[in-house]
C-alpha positions as CSV (number, residue, x, y, z in Angstrom):
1,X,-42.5,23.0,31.0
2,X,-46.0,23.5,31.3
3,X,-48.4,24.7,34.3
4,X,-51.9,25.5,34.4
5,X,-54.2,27.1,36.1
6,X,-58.1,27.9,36.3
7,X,-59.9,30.3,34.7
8,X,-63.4,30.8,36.9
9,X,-65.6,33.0,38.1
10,X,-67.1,35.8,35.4
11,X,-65.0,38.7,35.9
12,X,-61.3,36.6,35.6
13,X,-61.2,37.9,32.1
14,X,-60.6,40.9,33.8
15,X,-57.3,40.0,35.6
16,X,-55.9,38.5,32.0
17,X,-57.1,41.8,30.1
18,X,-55.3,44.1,32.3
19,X,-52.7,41.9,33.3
20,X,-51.2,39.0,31.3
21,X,-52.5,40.6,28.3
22,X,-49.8,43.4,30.0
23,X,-47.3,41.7,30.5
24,X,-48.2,40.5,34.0
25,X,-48.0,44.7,34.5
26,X,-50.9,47.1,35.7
27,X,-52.2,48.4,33.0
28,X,-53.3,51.9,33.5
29,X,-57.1,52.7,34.5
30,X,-59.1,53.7,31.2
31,X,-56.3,53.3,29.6
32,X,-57.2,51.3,25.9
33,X,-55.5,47.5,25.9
34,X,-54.1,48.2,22.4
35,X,-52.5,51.8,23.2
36,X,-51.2,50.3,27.1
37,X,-49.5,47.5,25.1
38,X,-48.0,49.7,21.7
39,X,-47.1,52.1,24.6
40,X,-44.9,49.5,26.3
41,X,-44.0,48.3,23.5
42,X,-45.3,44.6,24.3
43,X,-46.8,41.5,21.6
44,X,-50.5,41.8,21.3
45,X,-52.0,38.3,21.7
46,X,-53.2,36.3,19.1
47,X,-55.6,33.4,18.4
48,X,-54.9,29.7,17.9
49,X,-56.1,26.7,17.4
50,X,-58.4,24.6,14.7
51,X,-61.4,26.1,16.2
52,X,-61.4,29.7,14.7
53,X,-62.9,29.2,11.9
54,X,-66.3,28.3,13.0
55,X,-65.6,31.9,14.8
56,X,-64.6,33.4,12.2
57,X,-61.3,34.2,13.2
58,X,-58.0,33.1,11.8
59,X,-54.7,31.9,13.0
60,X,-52.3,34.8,14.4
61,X,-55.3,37.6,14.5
62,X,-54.9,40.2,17.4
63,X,-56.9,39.1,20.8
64,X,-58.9,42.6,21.1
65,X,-60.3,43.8,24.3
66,X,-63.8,43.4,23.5
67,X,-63.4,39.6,22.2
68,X,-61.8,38.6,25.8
69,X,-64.8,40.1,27.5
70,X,-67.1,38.8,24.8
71,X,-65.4,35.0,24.7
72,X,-63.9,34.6,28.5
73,X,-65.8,36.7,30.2
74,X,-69.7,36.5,28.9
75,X,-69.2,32.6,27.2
76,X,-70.3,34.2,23.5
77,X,-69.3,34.6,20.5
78,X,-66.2,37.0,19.4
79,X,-68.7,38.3,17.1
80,X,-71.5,38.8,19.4
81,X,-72.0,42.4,19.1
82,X,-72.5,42.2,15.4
83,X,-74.4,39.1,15.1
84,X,-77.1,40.7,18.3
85,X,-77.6,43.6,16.2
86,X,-78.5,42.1,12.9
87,X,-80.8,39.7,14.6
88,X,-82.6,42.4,16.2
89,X,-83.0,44.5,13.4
90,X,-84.7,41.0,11.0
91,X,-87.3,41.2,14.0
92,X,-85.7,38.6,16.9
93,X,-86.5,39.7,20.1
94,X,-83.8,40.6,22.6
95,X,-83.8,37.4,24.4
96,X,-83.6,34.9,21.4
97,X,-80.7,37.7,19.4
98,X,-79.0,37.0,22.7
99,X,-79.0,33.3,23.2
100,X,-77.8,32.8,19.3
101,X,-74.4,34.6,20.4
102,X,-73.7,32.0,23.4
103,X,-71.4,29.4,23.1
104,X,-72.5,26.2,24.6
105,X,-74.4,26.5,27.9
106,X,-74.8,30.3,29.4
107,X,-73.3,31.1,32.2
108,X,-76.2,31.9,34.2
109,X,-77.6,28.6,33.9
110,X,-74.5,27.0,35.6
111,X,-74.9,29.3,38.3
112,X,-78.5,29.0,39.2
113,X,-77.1,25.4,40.0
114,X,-75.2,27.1,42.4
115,X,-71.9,26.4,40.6
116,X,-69.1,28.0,39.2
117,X,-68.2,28.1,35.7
118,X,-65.0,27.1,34.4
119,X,-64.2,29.6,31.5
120,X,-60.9,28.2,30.2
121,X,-57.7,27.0,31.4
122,X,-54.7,29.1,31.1
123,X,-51.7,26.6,30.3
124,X,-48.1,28.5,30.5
125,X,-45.9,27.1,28.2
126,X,-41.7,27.9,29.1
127,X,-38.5,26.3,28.3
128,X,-36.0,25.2,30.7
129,X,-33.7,27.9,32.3
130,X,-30.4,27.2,30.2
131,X,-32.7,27.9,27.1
132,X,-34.2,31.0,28.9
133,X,-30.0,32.3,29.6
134,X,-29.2,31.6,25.7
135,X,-32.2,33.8,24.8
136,X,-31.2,36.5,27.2
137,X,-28.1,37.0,26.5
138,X,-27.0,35.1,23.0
139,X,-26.7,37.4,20.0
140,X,-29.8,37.7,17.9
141,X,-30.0,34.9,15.6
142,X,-29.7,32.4,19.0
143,X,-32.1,34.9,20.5
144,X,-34.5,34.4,17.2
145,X,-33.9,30.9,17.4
146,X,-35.3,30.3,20.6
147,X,-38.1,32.0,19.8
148,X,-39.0,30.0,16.5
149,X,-38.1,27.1,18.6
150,X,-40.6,27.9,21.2
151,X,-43.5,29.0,18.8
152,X,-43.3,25.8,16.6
153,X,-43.4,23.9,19.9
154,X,-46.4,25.4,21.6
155,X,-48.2,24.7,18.2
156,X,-47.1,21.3,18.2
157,X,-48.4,20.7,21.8
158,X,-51.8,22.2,20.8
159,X,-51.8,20.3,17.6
160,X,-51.6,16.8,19.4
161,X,-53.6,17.9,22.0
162,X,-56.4,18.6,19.4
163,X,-55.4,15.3,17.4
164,X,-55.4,12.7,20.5
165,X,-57.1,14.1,24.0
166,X,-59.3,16.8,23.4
167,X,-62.9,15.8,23.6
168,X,-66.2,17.5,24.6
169,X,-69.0,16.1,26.9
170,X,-72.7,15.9,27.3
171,X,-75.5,14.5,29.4
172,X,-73.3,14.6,32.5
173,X,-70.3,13.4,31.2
174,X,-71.8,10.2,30.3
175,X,-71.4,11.0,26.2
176,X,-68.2,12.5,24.7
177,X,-67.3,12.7,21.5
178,X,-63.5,13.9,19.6
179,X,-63.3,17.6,19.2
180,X,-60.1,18.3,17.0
181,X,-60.7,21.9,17.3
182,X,-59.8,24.8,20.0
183,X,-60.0,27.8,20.2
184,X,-57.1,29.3,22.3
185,X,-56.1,32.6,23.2
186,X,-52.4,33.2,23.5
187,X,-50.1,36.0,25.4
188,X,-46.2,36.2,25.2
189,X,-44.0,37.3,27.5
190,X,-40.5,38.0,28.4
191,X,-39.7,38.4,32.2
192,X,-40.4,37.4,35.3
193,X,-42.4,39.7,38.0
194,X,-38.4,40.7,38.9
195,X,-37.4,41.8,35.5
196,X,-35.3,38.8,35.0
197,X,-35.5,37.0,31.8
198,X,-38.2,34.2,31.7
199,X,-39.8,33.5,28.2
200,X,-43.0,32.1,28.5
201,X,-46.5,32.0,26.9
202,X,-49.8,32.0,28.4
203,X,-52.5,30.1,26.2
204,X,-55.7,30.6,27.3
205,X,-57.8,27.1,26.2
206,X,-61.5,28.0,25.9
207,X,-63.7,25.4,27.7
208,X,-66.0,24.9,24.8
209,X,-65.3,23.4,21.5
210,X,-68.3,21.9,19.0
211,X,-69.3,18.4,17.9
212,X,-69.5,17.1,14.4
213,X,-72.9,18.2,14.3
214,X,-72.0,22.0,14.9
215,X,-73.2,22.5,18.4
216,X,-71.0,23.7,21.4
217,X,-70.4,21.8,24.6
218,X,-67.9,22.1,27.5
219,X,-64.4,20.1,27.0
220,X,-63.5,16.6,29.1
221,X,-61.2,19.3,31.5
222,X,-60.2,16.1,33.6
223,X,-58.9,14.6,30.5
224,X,-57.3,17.4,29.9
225,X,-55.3,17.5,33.2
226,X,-54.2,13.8,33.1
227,X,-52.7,14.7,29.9
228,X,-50.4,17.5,31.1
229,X,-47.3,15.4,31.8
230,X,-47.6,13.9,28.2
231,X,-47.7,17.2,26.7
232,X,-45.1,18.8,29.2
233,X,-42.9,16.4,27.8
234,X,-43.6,16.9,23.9
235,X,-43.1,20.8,24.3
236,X,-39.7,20.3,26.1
237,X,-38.2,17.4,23.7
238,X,-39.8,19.6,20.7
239,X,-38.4,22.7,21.4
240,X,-35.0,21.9,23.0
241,X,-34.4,19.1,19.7
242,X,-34.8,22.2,17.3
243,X,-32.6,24.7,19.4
244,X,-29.6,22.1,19.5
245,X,-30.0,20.8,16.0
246,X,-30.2,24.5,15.0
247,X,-26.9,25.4,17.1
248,X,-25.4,22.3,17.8
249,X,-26.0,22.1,21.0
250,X,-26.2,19.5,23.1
251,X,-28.3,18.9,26.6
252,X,-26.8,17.4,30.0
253,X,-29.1,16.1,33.2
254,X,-29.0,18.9,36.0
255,X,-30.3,17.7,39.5
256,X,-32.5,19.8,41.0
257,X,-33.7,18.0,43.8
258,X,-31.8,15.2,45.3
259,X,-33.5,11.9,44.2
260,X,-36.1,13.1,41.8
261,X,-36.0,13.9,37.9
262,X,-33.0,15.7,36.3
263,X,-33.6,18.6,34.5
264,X,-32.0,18.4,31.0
265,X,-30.5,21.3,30.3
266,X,-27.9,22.9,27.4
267,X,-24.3,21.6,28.0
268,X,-22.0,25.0,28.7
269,X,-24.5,27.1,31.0
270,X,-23.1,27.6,33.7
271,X,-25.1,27.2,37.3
272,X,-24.0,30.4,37.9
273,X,-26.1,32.2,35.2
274,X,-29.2,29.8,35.7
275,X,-29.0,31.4,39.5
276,X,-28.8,34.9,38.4
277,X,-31.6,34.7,35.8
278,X,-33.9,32.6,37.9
279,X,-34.7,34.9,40.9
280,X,-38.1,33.8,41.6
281,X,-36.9,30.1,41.1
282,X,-35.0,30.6,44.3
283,X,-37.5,32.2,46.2
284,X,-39.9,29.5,45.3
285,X,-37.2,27.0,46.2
286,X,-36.0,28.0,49.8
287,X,-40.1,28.2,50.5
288,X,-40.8,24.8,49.1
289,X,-38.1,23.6,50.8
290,X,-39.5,23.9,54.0
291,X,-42.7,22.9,52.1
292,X,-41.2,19.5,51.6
293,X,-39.6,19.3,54.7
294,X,-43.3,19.5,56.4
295,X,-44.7,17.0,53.8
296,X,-42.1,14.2,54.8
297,X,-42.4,14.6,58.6
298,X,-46.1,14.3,58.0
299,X,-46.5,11.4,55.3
300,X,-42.7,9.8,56.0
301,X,-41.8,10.0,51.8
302,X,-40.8,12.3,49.4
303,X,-44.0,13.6,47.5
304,X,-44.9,12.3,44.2
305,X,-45.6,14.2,40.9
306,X,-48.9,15.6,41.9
307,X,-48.1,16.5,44.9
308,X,-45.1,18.1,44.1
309,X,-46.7,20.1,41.5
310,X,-49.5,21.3,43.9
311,X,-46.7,22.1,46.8
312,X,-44.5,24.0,44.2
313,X,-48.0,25.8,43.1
314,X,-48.2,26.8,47.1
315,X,-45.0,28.2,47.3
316,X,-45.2,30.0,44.3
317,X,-48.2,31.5,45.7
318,X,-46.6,32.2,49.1
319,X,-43.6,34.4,47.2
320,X,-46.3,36.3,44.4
321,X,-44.2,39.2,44.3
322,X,-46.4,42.6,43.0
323,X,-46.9,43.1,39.2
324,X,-44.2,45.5,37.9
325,X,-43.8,48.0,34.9
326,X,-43.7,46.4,31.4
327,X,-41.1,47.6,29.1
328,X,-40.2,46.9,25.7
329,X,-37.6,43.9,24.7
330,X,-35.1,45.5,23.4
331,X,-34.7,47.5,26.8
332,X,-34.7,44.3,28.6
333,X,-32.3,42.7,26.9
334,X,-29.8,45.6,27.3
335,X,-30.7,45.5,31.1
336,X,-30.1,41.9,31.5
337,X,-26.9,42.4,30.0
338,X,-25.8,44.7,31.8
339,X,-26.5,43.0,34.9
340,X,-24.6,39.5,33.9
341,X,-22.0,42.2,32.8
342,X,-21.3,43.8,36.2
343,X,-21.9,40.6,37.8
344,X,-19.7,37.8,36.0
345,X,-17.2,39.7,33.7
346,X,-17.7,40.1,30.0
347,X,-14.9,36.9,29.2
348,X,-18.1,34.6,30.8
349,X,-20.8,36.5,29.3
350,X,-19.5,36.9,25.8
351,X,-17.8,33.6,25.9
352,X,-21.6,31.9,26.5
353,X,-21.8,30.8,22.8
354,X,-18.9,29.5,22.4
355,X,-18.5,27.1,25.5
356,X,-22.0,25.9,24.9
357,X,-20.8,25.1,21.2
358,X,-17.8,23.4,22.6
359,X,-19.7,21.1,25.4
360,X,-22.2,20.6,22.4
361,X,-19.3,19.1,19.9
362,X,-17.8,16.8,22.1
363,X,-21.1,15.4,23.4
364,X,-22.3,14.8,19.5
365,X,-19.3,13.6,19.1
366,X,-20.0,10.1,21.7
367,X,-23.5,10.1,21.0
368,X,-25.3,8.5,18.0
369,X,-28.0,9.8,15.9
370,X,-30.1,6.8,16.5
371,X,-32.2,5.3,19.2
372,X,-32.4,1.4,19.9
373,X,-35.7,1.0,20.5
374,X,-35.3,-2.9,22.3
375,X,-33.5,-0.9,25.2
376,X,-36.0,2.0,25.1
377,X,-39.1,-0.3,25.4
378,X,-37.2,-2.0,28.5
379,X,-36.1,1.5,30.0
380,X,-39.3,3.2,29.8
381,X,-41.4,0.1,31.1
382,X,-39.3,-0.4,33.9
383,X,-38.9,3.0,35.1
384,X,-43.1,3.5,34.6
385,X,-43.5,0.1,36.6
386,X,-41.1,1.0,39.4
387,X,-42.3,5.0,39.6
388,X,-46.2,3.9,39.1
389,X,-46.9,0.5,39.6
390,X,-50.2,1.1,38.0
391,X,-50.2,3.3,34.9
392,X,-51.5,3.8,31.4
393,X,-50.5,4.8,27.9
394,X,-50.5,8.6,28.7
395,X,-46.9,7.7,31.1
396,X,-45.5,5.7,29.0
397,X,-46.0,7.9,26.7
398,X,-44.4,10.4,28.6
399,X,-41.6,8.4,30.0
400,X,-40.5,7.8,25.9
401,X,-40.1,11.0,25.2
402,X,-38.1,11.6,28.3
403,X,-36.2,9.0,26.9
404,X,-35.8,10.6,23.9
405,X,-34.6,13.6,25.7
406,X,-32.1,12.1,27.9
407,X,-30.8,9.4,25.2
408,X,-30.2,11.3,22.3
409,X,-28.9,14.4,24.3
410,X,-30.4,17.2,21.8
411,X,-30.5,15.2,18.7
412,X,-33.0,14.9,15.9
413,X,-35.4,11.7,16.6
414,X,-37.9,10.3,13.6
415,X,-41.3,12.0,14.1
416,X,-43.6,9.4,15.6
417,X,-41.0,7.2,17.5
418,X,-42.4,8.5,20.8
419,X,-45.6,6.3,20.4
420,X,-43.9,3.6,18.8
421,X,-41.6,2.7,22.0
422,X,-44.8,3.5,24.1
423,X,-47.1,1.1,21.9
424,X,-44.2,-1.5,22.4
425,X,-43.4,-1.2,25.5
426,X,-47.3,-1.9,26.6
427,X,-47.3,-5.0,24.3
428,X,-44.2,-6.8,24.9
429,X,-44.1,-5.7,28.9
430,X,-47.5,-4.3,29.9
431,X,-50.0,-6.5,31.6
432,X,-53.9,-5.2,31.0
433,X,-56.0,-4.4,34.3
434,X,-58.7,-3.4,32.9
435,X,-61.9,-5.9,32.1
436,X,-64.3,-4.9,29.8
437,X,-67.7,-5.6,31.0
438,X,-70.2,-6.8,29.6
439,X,-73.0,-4.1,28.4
440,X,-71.0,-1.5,29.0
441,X,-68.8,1.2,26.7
442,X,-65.8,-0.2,25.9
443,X,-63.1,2.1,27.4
444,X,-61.2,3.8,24.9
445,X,-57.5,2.5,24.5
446,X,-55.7,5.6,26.7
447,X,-58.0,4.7,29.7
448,X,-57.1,0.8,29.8
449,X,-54.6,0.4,33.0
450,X,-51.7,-1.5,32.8
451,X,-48.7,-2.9,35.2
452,X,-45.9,-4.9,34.7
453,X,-44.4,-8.5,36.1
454,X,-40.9,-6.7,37.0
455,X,-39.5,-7.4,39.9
456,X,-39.9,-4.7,42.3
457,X,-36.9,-3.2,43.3
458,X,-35.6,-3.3,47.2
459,X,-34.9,-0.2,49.0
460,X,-31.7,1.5,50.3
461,X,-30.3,4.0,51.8
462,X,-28.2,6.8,50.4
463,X,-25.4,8.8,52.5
464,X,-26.4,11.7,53.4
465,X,-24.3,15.1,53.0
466,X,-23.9,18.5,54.1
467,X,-24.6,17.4,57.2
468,X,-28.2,15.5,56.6
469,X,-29.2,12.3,58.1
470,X,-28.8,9.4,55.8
471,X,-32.3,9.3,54.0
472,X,-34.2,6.4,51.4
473,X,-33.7,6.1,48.0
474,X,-36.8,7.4,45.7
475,X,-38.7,5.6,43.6
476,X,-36.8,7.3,40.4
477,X,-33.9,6.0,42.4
478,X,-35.0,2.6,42.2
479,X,-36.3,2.9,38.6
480,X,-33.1,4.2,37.4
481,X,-31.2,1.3,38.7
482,X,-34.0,-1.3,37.7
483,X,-33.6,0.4,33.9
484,X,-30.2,-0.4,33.9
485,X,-30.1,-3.5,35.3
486,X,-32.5,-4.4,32.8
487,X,-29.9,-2.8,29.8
488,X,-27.1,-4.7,31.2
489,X,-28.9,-8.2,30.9
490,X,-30.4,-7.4,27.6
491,X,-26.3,-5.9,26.5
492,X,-25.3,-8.7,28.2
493,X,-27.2,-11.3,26.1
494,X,-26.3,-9.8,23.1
495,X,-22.1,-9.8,23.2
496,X,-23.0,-13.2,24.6
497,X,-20.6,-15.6,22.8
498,X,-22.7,-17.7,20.4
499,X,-22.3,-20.9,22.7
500,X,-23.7,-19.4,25.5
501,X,-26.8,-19.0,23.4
502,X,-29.9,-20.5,23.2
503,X,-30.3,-22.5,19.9
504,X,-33.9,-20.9,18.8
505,X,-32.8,-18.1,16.8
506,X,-33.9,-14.4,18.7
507,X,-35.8,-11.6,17.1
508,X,-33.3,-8.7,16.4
509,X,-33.4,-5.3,18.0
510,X,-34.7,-2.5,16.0
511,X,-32.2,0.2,15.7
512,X,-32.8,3.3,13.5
513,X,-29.4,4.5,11.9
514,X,-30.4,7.4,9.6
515,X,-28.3,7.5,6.7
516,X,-26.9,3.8,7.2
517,X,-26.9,2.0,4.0
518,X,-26.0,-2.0,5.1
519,X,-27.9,-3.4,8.2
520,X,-25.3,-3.9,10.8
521,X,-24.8,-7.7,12.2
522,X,-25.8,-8.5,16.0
523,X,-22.0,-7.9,17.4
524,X,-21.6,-5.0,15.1
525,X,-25.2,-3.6,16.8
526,X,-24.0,-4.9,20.3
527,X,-20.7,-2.5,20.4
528,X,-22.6,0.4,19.1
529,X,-25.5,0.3,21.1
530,X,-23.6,-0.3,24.2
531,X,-21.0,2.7,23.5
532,X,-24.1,4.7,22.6
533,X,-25.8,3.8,25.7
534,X,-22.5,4.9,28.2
535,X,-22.2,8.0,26.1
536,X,-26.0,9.2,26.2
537,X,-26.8,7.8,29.5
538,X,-23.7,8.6,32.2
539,X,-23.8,7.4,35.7
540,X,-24.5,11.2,36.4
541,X,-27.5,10.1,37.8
542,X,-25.7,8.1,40.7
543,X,-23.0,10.1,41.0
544,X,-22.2,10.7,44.3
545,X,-24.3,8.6,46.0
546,X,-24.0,5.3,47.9
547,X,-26.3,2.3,47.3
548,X,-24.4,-0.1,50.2
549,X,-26.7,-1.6,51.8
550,X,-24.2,-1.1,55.0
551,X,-25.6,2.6,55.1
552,X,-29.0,0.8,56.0
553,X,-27.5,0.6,59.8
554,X,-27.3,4.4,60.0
555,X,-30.9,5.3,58.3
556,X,-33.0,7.4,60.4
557,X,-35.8,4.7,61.2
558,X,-32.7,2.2,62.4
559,X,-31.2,4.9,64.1
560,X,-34.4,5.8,66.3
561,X,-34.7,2.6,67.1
562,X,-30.8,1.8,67.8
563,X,-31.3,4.7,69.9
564,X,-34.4,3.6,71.6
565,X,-33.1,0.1,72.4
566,X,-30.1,1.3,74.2
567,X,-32.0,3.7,76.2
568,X,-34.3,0.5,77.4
569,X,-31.2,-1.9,77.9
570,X,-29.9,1.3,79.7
571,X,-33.2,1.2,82.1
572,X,-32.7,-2.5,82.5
573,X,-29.3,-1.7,83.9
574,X,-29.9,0.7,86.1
575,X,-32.7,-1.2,87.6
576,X,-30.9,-4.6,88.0
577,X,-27.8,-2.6,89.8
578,X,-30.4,-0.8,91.9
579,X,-31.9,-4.3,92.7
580,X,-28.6,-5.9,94.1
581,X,-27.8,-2.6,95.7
582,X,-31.0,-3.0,97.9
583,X,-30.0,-6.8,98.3
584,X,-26.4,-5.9,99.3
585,X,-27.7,-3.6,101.7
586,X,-30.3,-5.6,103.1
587,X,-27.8,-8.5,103.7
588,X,-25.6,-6.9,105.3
589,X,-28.1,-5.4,108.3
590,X,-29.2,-8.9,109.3
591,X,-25.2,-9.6,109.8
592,X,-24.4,-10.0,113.9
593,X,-20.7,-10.0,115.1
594,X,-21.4,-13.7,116.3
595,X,-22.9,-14.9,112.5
596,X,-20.6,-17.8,111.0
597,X,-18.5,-16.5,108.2
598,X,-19.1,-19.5,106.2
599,X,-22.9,-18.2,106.2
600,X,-21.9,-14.9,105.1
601,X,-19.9,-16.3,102.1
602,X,-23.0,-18.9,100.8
603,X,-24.9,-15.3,101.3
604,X,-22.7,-13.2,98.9
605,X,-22.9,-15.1,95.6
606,X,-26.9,-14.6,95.8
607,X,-26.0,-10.5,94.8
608,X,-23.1,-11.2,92.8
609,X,-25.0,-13.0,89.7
610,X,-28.0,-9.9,89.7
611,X,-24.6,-7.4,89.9
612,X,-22.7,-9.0,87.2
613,X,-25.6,-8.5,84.8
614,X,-26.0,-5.6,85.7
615,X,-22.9,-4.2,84.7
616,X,-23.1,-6.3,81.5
617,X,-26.4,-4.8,80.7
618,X,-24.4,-1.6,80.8
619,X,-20.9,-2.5,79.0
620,X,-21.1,-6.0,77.2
């Protein structure tokens, strides 16, 4: 999972140097970054990224004090103090020595302008918390394992972020060119601000990177950000596909919050160990909670991705606990064991491996190395329509590697297959909204906006439990079910007996079977997609949930108004038997003892009507 954050304002190179470059700890005033951190036995950070070269730096270097304050804090060059000094002593003067060591635009200039410099963005990189449990307390190959895992996939996310959406931009944003090369700062750490495990990575992406022609110029940032989902997704389906390939392992959705994404996490973890490690997960939850709770009063819905990750940003704000103490790994990870000792028994804690091994055989065992890609293109395109409605490449992207992630349960998937569903999915299902006009730049291919000609799915309502009102299924909700309906008919179609058929012949599916010698007929490719398809993709994520439309009666909109309609047909009542009471009464004081009867009785049947109605206002 990845979050980021902003890196402004000239002295926030300050709060990385003597904190995250710490170990989120306070380092010691005028105490030396490399002693505080060899002291406390922590990782020095190191550079990344294509763009070191044109520093002069290389790949895995040690971040030192002075280049932070140099690069993040000043905008110049890691180099600067060198480079200033030889240029004043071939004859520059101060102010021209200086300007050769800044990197793009100074500072100062952009806040003359009364604006504030963006220096970098700080994107955390961490795995999901059954990974985070294994690392903690797994022996010290899994432990190693992880951590190669993690490493290759943060370089992998900066690799295709450099390859596809990196790009710099001039004259106001109006020109923008590719810039395959950053320059990235990057701190590792190994707890949370409780001391509980949480492997993590901060990788601090400088805001400047050069064109072909040498020169340096701030990055496209907003590209950047629409990107995040895309390369969220990557890291998590990188990493987790090398951890369970590497320990056969195998992954399993985990609902987090009712009617949104599962998390996928490692089959054999048990909730209870995911609890204890993620303290500040909890903290964060019961606040955002209430958050949410606020949000859906106010707007009537569940909030969508961005604004769940800005309300999850809040409440992790709201429970910012103080920085703590750094201390070396090996201390932590005697620590931590301890604790899961004294808290679950050593049978559950020693026995981690081994039931995650087991859950991980017997779900290889159902599921298929190979991904259909006919039912991919149809899940992902469905599930992007119905969430979206409007979207581009960048979430179908994503939504193919979730796919990938979900489907294949840990397994190995060809390098590259990720775009290829994407690329079919907008071809075969994808319907182009945006026009070209005339004397303008054509828009790139990843800022074209598609939709789809699905239908879109109706609403229902889902039972609610633990005592909650009855509330309306989600958009991923729908989307699910739209997926699968979709699946079914395409299944459906293919163990079709041949007289049911239509006579033009139909394009196969593409199914990649690595290893698979003989290309399998269309019923042979039938049964195994379909069993692969149960297998991978359980009804775990309807499981215990209605979809009767009956429950529609008892939703909290129909109830309100149930409720509100009987209170008016109550008034009615009331106000109709109040009516004849007054009538009654009335009638009765123009009665004399000398009055015909017979007039009395053609008198009574004028109340009795307005009474009867009354009463079945009421009870009828």
């Amino acid at each position: 999972m990845i979050s980021v954050a902003k890196v402004q304002t000239r002295n926030a190179w300050r709060y990385y140097v003597r904190g995250v470059a710490f170990g989120d700890g306070r380092r010691p005033v005028g105490q030396a970054l490399k002693d505080a951190q060899e002291m406390a036995g922590l990782p020095p950070g190191v550079w990344r990224g294509r763009g070191l070269a044109a520093l002069g730096l290389t790949a895995g270097q040690t971040v030192t004090e002075r280049q932070m304050e140099l690069v993040f804090g000043e905008g110049r060059h890691p180099d600067a103090d060198r480079m200033e000094r030889k240029l004043l002593d071939d004859g520059a003067d101060p102010d021209t020595a200086w300007l050769a060591t800044i990197l793009g635009q100074p500072i100062e200039e952009i806040e003359q302008r009364k604006q504030t410099a963006l220096i970098a963005l700080d994107f955390v990189f961490r795995p999901q918390a059954s990974l985070v449990v294994l690392w903690a307390l797994g022996d010290k190959r899994t432990g190693r394992v992880i951590e190669q895992a993690h490493e290759r996939a943060v370089a992998a996310t900066l690799r295709w972020l450099e390859d596809e959406v990196v790009e710099v931009r001039w004259a106001s944003g109006r020109e923008r060119a590719k810039a395959p090369a950053l320059v990235v700062a990057a701190y590792r750490h190994m707890d949370n601000r409780d001391g509980f495990p949480l492997l993590h990575e901060h990788c601090l992406i400088l805001n400047r990177a050069q064109r072909p022609d040498g020169s340096w110029y701030a990055l496209d940032t907003v590209r950047l950000y629409k990107h995040i989902v895309a390369a969220d997704t990557l890291y998590t389906l990188e990493m987790t596909t090398e951890v369970c390939e590497e320990l056969g392992f195998a992954t399993v959705p985990r609902e987090v919050t009712p009617g949104l994404r599962p998390v996928m996490e490692i089959a054999g973890v048990d909730q209870e160990l995911i609890d204890w490690s993620s303290t500040r997960r909890r903290r964060i939850e019961d606040v955002l909670e209430g958050i949410t709770d606020e949000y859906v009063k106010k707007y009537g819905r569940l909030p969508g991705e961005r604004a769940r990750h800005s309300l999850a940003w809040w409440a992790a704000q709201e429970t910012r606990p103080d920085k703590k103490t750094p201390r070396p790994l090996d201390q932590l990870l005697a620590w931590w064991r301890v604790s899961a000792l004294l808290k679950f028994g050593q049978r559950m804690v020693d026995g981690l491996l081994q039931r995650c091994q087991a859950a991980g055989s017997a779900i290889r065992a159902q599921v298929g190395p190979w991904v259909d890609t006919a039912l991919a293109t149809v899940d992902v395109a469905a599930v992007v329509f119905t969430v979206r409605g409007v979207f581009a490449r960048r979430h179908v992207l994503a939504e193919a590697r979730r796919h990938l992630l979900e489907t294949l349960r840990g397994r190995a998937y060809v390098p590259g297959i990720d775009s290829h569903i994407a690329n079919r999915a907008l071809e075969r299902y994808g319907r182009q909204l945006t026009v070209p006009q005339k004397g303008r730049r054509t828009p790139a291919p990843d800022q074209l906006s598609y939709t789809a000609d699905f239908a879109w799915p109706t609403r229902w309502w889902i039972a609610g439990t633990d005592g909650k009102p009855p509330r309306e299924s989600t958009r991923y909700e729908r989307a699910r079910v739209a997926s699968l309906a979709l699946q079914n008919a395409i299944l459906a179609a293919l163990t079709a007996p041949p007289a049911a058929r239509d006579e033009a012949p139909t394009a196969p599916h593409d199914v990649d079977h690595p290893g698979r010698d003989a290309a399998p007929t269309p019923a042979q490719r039938a049964a195994a997609i379909q069993a692969h398809q149960q297998a991978a993709m359980p009804q775990e994520y309807l499981e215990g949930r209605t979809t009767d439309p009956a429950t529609w009666m008892t939703s909290p909109q129909n109830l309100a108004r149930i409720a509100a309609l009987t209170h008016a047909a109550e008034a009615r009542g009331r106000t109709v038997e109040e009516q004849a009471d007054q009538t009654r009464r009335a009638d009765q004081a123009k009665q004399t003892p000398a009055a015909d009867p017979g007039s009395q009785q053609q008198r009574h049947p004028t109340a009795q009507p307005d009474q009867g109605r009354g009463t079945g206002g009421r009870g009828h």
